[in-house]
C-alpha positions as CSV (number, residue, x, y, z in Angstrom):
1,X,25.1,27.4,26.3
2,X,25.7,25.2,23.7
3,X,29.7,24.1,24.1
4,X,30.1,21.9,20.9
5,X,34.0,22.7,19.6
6,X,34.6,24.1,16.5
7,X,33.9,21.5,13.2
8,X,36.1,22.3,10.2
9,X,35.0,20.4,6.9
10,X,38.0,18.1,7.0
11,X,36.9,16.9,11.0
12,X,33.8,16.6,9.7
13,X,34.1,14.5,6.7
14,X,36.7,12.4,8.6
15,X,33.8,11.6,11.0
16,X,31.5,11.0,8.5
17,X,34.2,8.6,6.7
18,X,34.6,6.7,9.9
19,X,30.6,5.9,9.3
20,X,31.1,5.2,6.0
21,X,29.2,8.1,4.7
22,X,32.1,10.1,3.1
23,X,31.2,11.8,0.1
24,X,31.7,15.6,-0.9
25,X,28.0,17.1,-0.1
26,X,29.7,20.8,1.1
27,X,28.3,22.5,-1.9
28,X,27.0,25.4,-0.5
29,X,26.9,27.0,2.5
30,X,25.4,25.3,5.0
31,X,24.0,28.2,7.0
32,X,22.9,30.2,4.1
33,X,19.4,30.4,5.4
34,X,20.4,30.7,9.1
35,X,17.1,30.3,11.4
36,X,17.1,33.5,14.3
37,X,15.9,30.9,16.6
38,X,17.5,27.7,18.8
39,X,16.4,24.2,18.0
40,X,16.7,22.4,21.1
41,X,17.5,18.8,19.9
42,X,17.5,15.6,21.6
43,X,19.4,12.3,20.4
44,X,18.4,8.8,20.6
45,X,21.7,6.8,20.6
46,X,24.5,8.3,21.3
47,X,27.4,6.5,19.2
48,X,28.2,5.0,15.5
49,X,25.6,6.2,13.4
50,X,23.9,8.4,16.1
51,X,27.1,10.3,17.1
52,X,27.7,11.1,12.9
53,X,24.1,12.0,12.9
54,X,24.9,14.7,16.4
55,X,28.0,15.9,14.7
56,X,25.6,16.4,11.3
57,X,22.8,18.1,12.5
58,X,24.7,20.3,15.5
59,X,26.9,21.5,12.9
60,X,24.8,24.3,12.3
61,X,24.7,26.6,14.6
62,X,21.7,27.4,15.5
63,X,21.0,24.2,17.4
64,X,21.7,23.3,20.4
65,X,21.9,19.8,21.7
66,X,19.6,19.1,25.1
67,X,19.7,15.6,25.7
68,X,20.6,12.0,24.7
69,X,19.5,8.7,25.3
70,X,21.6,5.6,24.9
71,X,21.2,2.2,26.6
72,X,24.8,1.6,26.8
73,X,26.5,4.0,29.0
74,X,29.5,3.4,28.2
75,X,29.1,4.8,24.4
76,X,28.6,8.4,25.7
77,X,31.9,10.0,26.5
78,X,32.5,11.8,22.9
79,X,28.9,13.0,23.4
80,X,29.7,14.4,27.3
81,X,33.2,15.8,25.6
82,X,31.7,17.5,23.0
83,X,28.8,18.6,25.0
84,X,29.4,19.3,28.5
85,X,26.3,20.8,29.2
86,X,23.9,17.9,27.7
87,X,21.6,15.6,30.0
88,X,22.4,11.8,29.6
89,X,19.9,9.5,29.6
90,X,19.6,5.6,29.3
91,X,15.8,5.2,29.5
92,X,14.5,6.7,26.2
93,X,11.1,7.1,27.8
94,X,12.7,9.1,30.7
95,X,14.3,11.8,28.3
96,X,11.1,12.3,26.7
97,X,8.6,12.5,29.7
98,X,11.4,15.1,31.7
99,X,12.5,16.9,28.6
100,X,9.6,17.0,26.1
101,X,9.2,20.9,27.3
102,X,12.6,21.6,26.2
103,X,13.3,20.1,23.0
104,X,11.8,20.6,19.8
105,X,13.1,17.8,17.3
106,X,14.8,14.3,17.6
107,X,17.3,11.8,15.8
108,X,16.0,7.8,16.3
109,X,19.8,6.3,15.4
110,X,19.2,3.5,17.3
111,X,18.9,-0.1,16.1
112,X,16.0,-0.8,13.5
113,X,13.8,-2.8,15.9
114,X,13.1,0.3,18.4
115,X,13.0,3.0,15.2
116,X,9.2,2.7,15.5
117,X,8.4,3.0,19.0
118,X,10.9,5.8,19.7
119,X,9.7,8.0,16.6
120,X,6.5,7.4,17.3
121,X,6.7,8.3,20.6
122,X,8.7,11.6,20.0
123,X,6.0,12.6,17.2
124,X,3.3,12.3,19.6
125,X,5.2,14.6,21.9
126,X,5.2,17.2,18.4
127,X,8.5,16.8,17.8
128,X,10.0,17.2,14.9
129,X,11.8,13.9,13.6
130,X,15.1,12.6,11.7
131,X,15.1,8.5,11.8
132,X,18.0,6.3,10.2
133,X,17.0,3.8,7.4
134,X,15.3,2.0,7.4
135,X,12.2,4.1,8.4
136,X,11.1,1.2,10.9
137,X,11.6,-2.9,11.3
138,X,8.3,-3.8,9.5
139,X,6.1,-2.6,7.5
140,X,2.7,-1.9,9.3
141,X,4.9,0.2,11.6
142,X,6.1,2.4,8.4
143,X,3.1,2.8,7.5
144,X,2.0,4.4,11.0
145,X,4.7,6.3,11.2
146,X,4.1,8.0,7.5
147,X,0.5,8.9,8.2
148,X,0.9,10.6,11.8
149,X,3.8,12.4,10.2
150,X,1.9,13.5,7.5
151,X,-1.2,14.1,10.3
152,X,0.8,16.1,12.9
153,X,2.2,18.3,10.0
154,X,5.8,17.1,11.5
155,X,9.2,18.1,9.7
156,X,10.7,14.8,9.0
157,X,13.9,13.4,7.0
158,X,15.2,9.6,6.6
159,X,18.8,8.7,6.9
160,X,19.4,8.2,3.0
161,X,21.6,11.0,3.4
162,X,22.9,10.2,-0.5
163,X,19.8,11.1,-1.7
164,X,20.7,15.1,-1.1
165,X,24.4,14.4,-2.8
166,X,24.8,15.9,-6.6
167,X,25.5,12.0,-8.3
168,X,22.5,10.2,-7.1
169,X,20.8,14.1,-8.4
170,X,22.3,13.7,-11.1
171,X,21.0,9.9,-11.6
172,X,17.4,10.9,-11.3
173,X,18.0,13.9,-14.0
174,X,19.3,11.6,-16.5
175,X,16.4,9.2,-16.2
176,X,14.0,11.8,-16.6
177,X,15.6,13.7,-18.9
178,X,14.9,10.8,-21.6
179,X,18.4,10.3,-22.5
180,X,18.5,6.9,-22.6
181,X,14.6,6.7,-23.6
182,X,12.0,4.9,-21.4
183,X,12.8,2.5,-18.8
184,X,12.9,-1.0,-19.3
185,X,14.1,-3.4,-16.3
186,X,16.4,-2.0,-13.4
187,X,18.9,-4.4,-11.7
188,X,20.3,-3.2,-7.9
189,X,22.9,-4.6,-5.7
190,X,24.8,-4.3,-2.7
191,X,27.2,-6.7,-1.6
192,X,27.4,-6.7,2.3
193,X,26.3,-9.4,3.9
194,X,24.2,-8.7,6.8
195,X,23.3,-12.7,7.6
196,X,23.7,-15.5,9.3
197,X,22.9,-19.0,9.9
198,X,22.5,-21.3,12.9
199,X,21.2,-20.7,16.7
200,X,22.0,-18.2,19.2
201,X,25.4,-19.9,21.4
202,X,23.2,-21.4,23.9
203,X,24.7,-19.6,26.8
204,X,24.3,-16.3,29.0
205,X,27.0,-14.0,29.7
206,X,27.4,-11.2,31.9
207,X,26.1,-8.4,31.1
208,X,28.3,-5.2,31.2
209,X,27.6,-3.0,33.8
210,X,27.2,0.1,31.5
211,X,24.6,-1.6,29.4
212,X,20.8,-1.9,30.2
213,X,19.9,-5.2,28.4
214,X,16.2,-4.7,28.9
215,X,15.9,-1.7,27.7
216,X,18.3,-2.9,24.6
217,X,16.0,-5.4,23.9
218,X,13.3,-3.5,24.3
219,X,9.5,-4.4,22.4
220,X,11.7,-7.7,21.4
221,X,11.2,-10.6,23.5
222,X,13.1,-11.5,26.3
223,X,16.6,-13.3,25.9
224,X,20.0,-14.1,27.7
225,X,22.6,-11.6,27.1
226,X,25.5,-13.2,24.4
227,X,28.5,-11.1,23.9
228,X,28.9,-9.9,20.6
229,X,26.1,-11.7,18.9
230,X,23.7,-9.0,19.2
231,X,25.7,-5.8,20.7
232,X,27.0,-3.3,19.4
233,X,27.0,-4.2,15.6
234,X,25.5,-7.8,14.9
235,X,22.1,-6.9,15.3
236,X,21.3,-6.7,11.8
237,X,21.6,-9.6,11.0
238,X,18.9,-11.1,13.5
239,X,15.3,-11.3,12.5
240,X,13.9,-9.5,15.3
241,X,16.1,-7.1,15.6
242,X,17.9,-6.0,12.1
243,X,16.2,-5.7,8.6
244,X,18.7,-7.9,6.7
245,X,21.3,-6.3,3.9
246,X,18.0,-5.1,2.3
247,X,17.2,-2.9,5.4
248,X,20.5,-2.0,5.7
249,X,21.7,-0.7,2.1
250,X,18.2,-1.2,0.2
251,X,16.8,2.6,1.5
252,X,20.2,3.7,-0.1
253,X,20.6,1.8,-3.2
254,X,16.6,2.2,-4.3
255,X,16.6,5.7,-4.0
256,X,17.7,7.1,-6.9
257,X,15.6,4.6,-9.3
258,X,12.8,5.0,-7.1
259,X,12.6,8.5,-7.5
260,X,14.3,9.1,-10.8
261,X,11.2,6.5,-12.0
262,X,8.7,8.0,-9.9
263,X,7.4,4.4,-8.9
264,X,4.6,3.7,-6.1
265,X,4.6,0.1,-4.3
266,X,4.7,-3.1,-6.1
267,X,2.3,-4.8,-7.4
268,X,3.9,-8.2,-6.9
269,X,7.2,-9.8,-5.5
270,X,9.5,-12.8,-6.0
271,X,12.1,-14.4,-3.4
272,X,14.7,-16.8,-5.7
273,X,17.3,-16.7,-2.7
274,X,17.8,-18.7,-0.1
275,X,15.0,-18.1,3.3
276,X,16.6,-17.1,6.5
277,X,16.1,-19.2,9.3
278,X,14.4,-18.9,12.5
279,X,17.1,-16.6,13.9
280,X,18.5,-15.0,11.2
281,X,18.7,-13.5,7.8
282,X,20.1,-14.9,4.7
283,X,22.8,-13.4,2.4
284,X,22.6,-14.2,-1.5
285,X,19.1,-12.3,-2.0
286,X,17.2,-12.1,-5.6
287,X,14.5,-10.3,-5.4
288,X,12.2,-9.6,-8.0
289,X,9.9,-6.7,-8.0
290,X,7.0,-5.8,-10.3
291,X,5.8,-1.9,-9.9
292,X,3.3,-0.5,-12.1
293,X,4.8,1.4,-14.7
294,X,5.2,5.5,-14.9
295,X,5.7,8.2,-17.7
296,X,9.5,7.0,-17.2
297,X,9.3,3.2,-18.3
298,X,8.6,1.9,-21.7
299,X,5.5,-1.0,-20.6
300,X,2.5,-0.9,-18.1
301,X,5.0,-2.7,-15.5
302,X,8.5,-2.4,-14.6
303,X,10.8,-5.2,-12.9
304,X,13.1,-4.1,-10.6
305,X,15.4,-6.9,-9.5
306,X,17.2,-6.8,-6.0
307,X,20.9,-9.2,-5.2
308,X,22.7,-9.0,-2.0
309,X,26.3,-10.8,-1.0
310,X,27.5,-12.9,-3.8
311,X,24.3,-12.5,-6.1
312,X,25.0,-10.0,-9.3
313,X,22.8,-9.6,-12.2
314,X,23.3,-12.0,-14.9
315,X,26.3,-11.9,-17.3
316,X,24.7,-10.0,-20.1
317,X,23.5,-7.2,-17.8
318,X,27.2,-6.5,-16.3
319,X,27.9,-6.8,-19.8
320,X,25.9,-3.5,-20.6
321,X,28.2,-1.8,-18.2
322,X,31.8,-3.1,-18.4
323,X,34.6,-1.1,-19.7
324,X,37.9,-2.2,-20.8
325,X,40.9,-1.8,-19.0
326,X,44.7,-2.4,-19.7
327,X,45.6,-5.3,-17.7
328,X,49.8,-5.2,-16.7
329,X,52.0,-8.1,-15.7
330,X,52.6,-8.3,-11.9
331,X,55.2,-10.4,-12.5
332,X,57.4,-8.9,-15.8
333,X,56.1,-5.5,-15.3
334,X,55.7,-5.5,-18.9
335,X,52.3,-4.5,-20.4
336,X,49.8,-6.8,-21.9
337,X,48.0,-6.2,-25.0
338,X,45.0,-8.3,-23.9
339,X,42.1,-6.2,-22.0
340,X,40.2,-7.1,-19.7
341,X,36.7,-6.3,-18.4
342,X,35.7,-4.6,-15.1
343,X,33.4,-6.1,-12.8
344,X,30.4,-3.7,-11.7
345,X,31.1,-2.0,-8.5
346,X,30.4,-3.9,-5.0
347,X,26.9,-1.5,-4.8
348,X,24.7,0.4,-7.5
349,X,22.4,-0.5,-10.1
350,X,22.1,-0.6,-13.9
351,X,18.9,1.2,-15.4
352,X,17.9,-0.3,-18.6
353,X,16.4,2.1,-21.2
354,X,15.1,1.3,-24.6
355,X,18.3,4.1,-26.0
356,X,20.9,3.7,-23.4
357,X,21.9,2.2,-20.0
358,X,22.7,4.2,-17.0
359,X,25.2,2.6,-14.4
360,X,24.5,4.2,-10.6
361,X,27.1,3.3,-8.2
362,X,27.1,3.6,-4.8
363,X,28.4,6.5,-4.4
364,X,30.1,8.0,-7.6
365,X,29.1,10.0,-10.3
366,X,25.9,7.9,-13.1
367,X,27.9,6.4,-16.2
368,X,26.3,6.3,-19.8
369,X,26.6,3.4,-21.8
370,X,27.7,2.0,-24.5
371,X,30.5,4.8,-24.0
372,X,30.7,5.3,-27.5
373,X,27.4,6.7,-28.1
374,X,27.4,9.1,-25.3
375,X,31.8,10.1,-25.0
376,X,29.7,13.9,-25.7
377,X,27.2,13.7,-23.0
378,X,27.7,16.0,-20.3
379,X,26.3,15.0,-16.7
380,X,23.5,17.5,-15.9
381,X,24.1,20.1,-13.6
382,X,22.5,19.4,-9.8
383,X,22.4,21.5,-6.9
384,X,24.2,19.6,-3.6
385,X,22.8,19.6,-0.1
386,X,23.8,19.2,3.2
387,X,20.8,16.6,4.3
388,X,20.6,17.3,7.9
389,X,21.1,21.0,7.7
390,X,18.1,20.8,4.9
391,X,16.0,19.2,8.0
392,X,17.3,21.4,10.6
393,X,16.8,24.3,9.1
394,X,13.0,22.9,7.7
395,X,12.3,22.8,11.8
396,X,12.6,26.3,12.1
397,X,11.8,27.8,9.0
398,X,9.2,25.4,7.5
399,X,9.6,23.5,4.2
400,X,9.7,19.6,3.3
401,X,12.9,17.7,3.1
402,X,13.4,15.7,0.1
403,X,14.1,12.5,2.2
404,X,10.3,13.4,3.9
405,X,8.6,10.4,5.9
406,X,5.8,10.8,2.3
407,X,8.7,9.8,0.3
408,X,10.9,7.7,2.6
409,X,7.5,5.4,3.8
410,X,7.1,4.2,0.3
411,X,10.7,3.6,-0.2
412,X,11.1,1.6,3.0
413,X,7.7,-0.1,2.4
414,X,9.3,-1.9,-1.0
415,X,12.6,-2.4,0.1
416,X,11.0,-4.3,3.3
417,X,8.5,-6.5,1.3
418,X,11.6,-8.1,0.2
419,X,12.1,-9.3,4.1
420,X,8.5,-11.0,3.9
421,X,9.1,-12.4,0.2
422,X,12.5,-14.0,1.1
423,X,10.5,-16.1,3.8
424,X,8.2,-18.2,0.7
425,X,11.2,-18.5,-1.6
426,X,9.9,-19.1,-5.8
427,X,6.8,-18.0,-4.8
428,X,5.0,-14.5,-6.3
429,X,3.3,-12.8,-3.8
430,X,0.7,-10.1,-4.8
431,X,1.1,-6.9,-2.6
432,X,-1.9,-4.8,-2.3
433,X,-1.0,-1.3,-0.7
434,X,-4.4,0.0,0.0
435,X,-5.0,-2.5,2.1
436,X,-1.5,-3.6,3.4
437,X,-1.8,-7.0,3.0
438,X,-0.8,-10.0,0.4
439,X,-3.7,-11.0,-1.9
440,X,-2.8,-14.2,-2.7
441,X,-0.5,-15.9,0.1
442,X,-2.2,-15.4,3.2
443,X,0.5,-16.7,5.6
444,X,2.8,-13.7,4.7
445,X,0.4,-11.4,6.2
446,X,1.3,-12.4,9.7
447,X,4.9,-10.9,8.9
448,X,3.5,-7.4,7.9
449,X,2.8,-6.5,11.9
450,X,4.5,-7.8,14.9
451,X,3.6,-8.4,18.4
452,X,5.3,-6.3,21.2
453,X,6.7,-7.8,24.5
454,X,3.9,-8.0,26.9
455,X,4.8,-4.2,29.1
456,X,6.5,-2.5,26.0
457,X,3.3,-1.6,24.3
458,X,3.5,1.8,22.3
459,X,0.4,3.4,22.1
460,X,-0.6,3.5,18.2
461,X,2.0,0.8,16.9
């Protein structure tokens, strides 16, 4: 018997907002379509993201949570309070090989470096998969885990959970609507700063009994344990194990222009930010892409430039979206005449269109500029999902998710040829897809696939 407690909307979202994921995405009920039979669900990680993503998908009803995995024991008690009845694992490979015969789908919440090899892994078992962004830590391993997907037949769903809310909907509609007539550049940003610089402390501190550090580290090479600098959160900014701010946010943030354009992979790439070092990722990315163009965008190409931490799109394009605002007088309390103009949001982009520019932020509802021209328009109408239930439910009855591994493999396949392009800063590189592998700079190929710890081999990756 499945014991989960009762989860009312307002729990819910306040869990979600916790994960930073808060948004309104209740827009219709979320067990419309009920399933008449259990899916027996497993979770991989067991807290942070993973313990949103549990709440998320046990939230309906008809599934029932089997198992979890996590290699830090001491991150299960909400599960084990929630759950009584659930088996507790810290070995992924143990859940799978003892419970593959009673669980039917997964969540890979883990960190990004052991997305592949656990999904994998899970898929080959037949289950059913829902992996955080970004799909996996490089991009050969995307790739693999987008064809067997798409071979097995597998129900499937990335963590861009934004992509099933009504605004970034309504983002896509508007582009392809032709209201602001065919698409010239796009410019995306997201301010966090998922980087670093300098060596690991050269030191080695205990390792907490709760935690399995091997089996944290996983297909990574070996290293000393270093409190804080990799556990629980600081992952993501190490090469080997994180994907940078673009790994991070980029899966969000590309979304909507990526499907509201309908673009494929690049063509080319350009890195004019700064080149992480040998442990870490930079902040201050500028990434310029060059897809080939659509039925959406005015010419045969269309750039779509990519800034992280302090970088923001030139003047002149915050320009196209800034509004005035009455600026007051902390100090008098008297009002000012003068006005003042707002800065672009911390996250979003700005879609350039040969009639009008459509602002995206991350997450609020698309703005039409100049304001002027469109102070008539009225946002298209957009039907709101819940995106795990959309999965969940997909398991039992059949369907495909909108955030499928077809989709979400592409997606994370451009957003992660900005982590090999930021390592040959002001230099182009030419991407051919077919053959996944860069044309014209050979040494970036050997960042495209990476080597597993001898013992940790996955069979396929």
């Amino acid at each position: 018997m499945n014991h989960q407690p009762p989860v009312t909307r307002r729990t819910f979202l306040k869990t979600l907002g916790a994960a930073g994921l808060a948004a309104p995405f209740f827009a219709r009920n979320l067990h419309a379509a009920a399933p008449s039979r259990v899916l027996r669900h497993a979770s991989f990680g067991a807290s942070g993201m993973a313990w949103a993503d549990i709440q998320a998908i046990t939230s309906n009803p008809f599934v029932k949570l089997v198992a979890v995995a996590d290699v830090d024991l001491s991150r299960v008690k909400q599960v084990k309070e929630a759950f009584p009845d659930v088996k507790v694992y810290q070995d992924w490979r143990q859940l799978l090989d003892k419970e593959q015969g009673n669980i039917d789908s997964v969540n890979v919440s883990t960190p990004d470096h052991m997305h592949a090899p656990i999904a994998l892994s899970a898929m080959q078992l037949g289950k059913h998969c829902y992996c955080q962004k970004p799909l996996a830590h490089d991009l050969y391993e995307t790739r693999t885990l987008t064809n067997f997907a798409r071979g097995k037949k597998l129900v499937t769903q990335m963590g861009i959970q934004i992509h099933s809310y009504k605004v970034y909907r309504q983002a896509v509609a508007i582009v392809q609507s032709g209201v602001i007539g065919k698409v010239k550049e796009v410019h995306t940003w997201s301010s966090k700063k998922w980087g670093d610089t300098g060596s690991p402390p050269v030191r080695s501190d205990p390792v907490p009994e709760s935690l399995n550090w091997d089996l944290w580290l996983g297909v990574s090479a070996a290293r000393p344990f270093v409190k804080d600098f990799y556990h629980p959160g600081n992952w993501r900014k190490r090469l080997e194990f994180g994907t940078g701010t673009f790994g991070d946010m980029g899966c969000h943030i590309f979304d909507p222009v990526f499907e509201a354009l309908a673009l494929t992979s690049p063509l080319s790439l350009r890195s004019e930010g700064p080149a992480p070092d040998q442990w870490n990722w930079a902040v201050n990315a500028n990434i310029r892409y060059v897809f080939p163009g659509t039925k959406f965008t005015e010419g045969k190409t269309v750039a779509v430039t990519w800034y992280d931490g302090d970088a923001r799109p030139p003047a002149e394009i915050r320009a196209l979206i800034a509004t005035p605002a009455a600026d007051a007088a902390a100090t008098t309390g008297k009002e000012k005449t003068a006005r003042k103009k707002q800065e672009p949001d911390n996250q979003g982009s700005v879609i350039i269109g040969t009639a009008g520019v459509l602002h995206v932020p991350h997450i609020a509802a698309p703005k039409l500029f100049p304001v002027e021209k469109f102070k008539d328009y009225t946002l298209p109408e957009a039907e709101q999902s819940h995106h795990w239930t959309e999965w969940a439910e997909a398991c039992v009855n059949g369907g495909k998710p909108g955030a499928n591994f077809d989709y979400a493999g592409p997606l994370t396949e451009s957003v992660l040829l900005g982590s090999v392009a930021v390592r040959f800063p002001q230099t182009t590189l030419e991407w051919n897809a077919a053959k996944l592998q860069f044309d014209n700079e050979k040494t970036a190929n050997q960042y495209i696939r990476r080597s597993y710890r001898q013992g940790w081999d996955v069979a396929g990756l």
